[in-house]
C-alpha positions in Angstrom: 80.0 -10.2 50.1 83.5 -8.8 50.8 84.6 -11.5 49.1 82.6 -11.0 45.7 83.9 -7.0 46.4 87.7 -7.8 45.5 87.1 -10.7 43.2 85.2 -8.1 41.1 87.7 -5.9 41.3 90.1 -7.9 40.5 88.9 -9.3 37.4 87.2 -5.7 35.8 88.1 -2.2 37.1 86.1 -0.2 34.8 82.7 1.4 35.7 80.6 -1.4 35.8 76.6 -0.8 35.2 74.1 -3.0 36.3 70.7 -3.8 35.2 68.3 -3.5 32.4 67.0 -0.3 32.2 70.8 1.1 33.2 72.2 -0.7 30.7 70.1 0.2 28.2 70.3 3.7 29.1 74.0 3.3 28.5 73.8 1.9 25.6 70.7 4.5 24.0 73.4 7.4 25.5 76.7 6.9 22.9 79.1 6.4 25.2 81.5 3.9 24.6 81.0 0.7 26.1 84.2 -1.9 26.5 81.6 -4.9 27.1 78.6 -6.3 27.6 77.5 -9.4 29.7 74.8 -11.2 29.6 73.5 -14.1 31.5 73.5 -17.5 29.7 70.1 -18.5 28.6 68.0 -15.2 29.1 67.0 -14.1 25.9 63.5 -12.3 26.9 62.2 -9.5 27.2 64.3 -6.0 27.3 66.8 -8.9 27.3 66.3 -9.3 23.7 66.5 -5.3 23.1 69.9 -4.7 24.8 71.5 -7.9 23.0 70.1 -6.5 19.7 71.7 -3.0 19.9 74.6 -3.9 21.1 75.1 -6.0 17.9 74.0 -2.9 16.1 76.5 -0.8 18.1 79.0 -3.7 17.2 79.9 -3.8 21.1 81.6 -7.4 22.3 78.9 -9.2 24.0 79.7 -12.3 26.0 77.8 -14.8 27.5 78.1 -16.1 31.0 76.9 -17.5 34.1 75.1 -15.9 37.2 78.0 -16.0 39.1 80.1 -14.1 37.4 77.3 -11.3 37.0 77.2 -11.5 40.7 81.1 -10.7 41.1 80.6 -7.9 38.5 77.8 -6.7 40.2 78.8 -6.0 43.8 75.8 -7.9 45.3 73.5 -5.1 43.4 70.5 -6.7 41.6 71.9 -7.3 38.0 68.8 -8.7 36.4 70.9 -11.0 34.0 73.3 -8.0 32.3 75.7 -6.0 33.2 78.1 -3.4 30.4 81.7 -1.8 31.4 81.1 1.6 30.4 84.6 3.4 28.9 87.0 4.8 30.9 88.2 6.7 27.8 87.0 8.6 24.8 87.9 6.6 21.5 88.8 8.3 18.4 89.0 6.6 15.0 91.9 5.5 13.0 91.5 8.6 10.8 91.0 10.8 13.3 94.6 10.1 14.9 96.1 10.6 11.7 94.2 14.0 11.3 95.6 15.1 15.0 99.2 14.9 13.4 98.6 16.4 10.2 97.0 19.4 12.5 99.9 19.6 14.6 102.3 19.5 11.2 103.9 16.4 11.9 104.4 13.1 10.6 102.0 10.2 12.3 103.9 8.1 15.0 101.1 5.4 16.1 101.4 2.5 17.8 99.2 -0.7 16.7 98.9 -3.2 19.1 98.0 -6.8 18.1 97.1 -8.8 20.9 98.2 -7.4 23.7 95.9 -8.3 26.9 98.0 -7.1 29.7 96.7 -4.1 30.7 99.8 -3.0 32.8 101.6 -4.0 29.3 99.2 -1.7 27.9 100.0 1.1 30.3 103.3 0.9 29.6 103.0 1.2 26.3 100.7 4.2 26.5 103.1 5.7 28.3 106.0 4.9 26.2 104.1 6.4 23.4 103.1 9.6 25.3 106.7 9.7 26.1 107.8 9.2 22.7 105.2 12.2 21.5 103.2 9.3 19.6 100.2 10.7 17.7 97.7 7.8 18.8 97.1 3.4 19.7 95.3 1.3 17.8 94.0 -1.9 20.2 91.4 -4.5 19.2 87.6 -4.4 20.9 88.2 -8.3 21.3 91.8 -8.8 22.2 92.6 -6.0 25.0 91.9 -5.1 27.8 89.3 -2.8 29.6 91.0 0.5 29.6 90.1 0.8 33.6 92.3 2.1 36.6 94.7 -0.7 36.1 95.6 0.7 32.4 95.4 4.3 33.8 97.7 3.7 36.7 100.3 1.5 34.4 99.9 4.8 31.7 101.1 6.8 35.0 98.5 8.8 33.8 99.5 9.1 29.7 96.1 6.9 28.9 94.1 10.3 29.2 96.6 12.2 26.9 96.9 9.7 24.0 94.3 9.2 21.7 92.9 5.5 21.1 91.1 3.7 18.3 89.1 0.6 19.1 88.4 -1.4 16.1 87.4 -4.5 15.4 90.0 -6.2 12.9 93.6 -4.9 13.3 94.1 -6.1 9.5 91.7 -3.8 8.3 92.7 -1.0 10.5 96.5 -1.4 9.4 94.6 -1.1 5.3 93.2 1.8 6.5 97.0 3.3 8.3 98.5 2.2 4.6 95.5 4.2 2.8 95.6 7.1 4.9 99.7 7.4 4.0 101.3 5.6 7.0 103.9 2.8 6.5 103.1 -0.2 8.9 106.3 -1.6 10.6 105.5 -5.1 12.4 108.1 -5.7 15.4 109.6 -9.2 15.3 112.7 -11.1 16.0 113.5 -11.8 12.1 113.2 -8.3 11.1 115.8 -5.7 9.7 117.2 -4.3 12.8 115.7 -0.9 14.3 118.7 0.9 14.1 118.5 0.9 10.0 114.6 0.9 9.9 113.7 4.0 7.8 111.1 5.6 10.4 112.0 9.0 8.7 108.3 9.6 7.3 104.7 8.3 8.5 105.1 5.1 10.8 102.8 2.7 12.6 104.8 0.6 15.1 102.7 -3.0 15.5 103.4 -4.8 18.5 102.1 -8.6 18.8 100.8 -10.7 22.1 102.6 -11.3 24.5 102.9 -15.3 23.7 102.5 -15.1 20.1 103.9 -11.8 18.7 102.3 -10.0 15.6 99.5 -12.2 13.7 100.3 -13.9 10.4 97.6 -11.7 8.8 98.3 -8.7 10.3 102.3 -9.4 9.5 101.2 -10.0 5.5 99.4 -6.6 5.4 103.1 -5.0 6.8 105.1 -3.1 4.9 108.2 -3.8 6.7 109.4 -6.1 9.9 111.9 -4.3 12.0 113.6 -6.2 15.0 115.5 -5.1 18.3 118.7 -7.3 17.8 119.8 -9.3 21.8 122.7 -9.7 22.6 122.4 -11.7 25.9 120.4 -15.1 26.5 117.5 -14.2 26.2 115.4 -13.7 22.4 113.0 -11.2 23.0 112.0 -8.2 25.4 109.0 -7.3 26.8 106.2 -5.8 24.6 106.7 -2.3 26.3 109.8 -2.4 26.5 110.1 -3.1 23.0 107.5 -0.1 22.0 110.3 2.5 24.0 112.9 1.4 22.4 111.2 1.2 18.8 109.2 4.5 19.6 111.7 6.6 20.8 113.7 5.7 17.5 111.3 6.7 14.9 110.5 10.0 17.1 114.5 10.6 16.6 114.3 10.0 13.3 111.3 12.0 12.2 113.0 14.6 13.8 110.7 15.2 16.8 112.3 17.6 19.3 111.7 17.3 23.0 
C-alpha cells in the first residue's frame, strides 16, 4: 500500500477523486477537471453517463487499466474512474486579453506549445509573473496537471497568473491574432530578440521540449524571434528562454517595475 501511496504521487499530484457518484458530482459541479480515467472495458452503467458528459464538457478522457486506477486511487474503492479535479481556476483566451486592456496595458501572454514538464511549466509561470505577463495559454492534451509540482516550480506565481486551457493551440493563436495580439513563435532560425518589435500586443509561443513550436502552430505566426548562442550549445531551456524573451518585450512595451 505504501508503495501504491508514492507511485501515485509521483505520477499525478492534483486532487484526485474517486468513484462514480464523486466523479459525477465533480463533473455535474463546473469545476474544472484536468482529466478523467476510466477503466478499459467498462462502459455500463453510470459508467456510460460520466464518459458522456465529459465528452460534452470536452474534458480529456483516457482509458486505462486497473492498475493504474489503483495507484491513482490510494487503495480507496475507485469503481472503474477516477477525474483530477483543477488545482487552478482557468480563464479564457479573451478574458486574459480583457485583464490587460482593464489594467491599460498592452497584452504580454505566453503560449506554450507542448510543453509537459511541469517544473518547466513552473518556471515559466514564474518567469511570466516576473515579467508582469498578462496570462498562459497551455493545451488540455499536451501539459501537465497544474498540481503541487507546477505550484511549487511557479514558487507560488501559478495562483497569480491567469491560464487558458484550450484545446488546439492553432486556434487559440487565431483567436490572440483576432483579438489584436501579434503571435511571436520562439525558434533558433528567427530574427534575433534583441530587434524583435515587442513594442505593442505580443504572444510569446514557446514549443516542447524535444520538438520546439509545431509546424501548424509556427504557420499561423506572425513572426519567429530567436535567442542568438554563442557557446556550444544551440538552444536554452524552454524557461529559460521565456525570461529572457519575456523580460524583453516587458522592456520594450514600456512596463515599469
Amino acid at each position: 500500500m505504501e508503495q501504491k501511496k508514492k507511485t501515485a504521487a509521483r505520477t499525478e499530484d492534483g486532487s484526485v477523486v474517486v468513484g462514480r457518484n464523486p466523479v459525477m458530482e465533480l463533473l455535474k459541479s463546473g469545476r474544472d477537471v484536468e482529466k478523467l480515467y476510466i477503466q478499459r472495458g467498462e462502459r455500463e452503467g453510470s459508467i456510460t453517463k460520466i464518459f458522456a458528459l465529459a465528452k460534452q464538457k470536452n474534458i480529456v478522457i483516457s482509458e486505462v487499466d486497473k492498475r493504474r486506477l489503483d495507484e491513482l486511487s490510494f487503495g480507496n474503492a475507485h469503481q472503474g474512474v477516477a477525474a483530477i479535479a483543477s488545482a487552478v481556476e482557468y480563464k479564457t483566451v479573451k478574458e486574459i486579453v480583457a485583464i490587460a486592456e482593464e489594467k491599460g496595458e498592452k497584452p504580454l501572454i505566453v503560449v506554450c506549445d507542448g510543453v509537459e514538464d511541469p517544473h518547466n511549466l513552473g518556471a515559466i509561470i514564474r518567469c511570466a509573473d516576473g515579467a508582469g505577463a498578462h496570462g498562459i495559454v497551455v493545451s488540455k492534451r499536451h501539459c501537465p496537471v497544474i498540481g503541487q509540482t507546477v505550484l511549487k516550480s511557479s514558487a507560488g506565481a501559478a495562483s497569480y497568473v491567469p491560464i487558458a486551457r484550450v484545446s488546439n493551440i492553432a486556434s487559440a493563436i487565431d483567436e490572440l491574432k483576432e483579438l489584436g495580439v501579434w503571435a511571436y513563435a520562439a525558434e533558433a532560425d528567427g530574427v534575433s530578440y534583441k530587434e524583435a518589435d515587442f513594442a505593442g500586443a505580443c504572444a510569446i509561443v514557446l514549443g516542447s521540449e524535444g520538438n520546439g513550436v509545431s509546424r501548424l502552430v509556427r504557420e499561423k505566426c506572425d513572426f519567429t524571434v530567436s535567442i542568438p548562442m554563442r557557446g556550444h550549445v544551440n538552444s536554452l531551456n524552454v524557461s529559460t528562454a521565456a525570461s529572457v524573451l519575456l523580460f524583453e518585450a516587458a522592456d520594450k512595451q514600456g512596463r515599469k517595475a
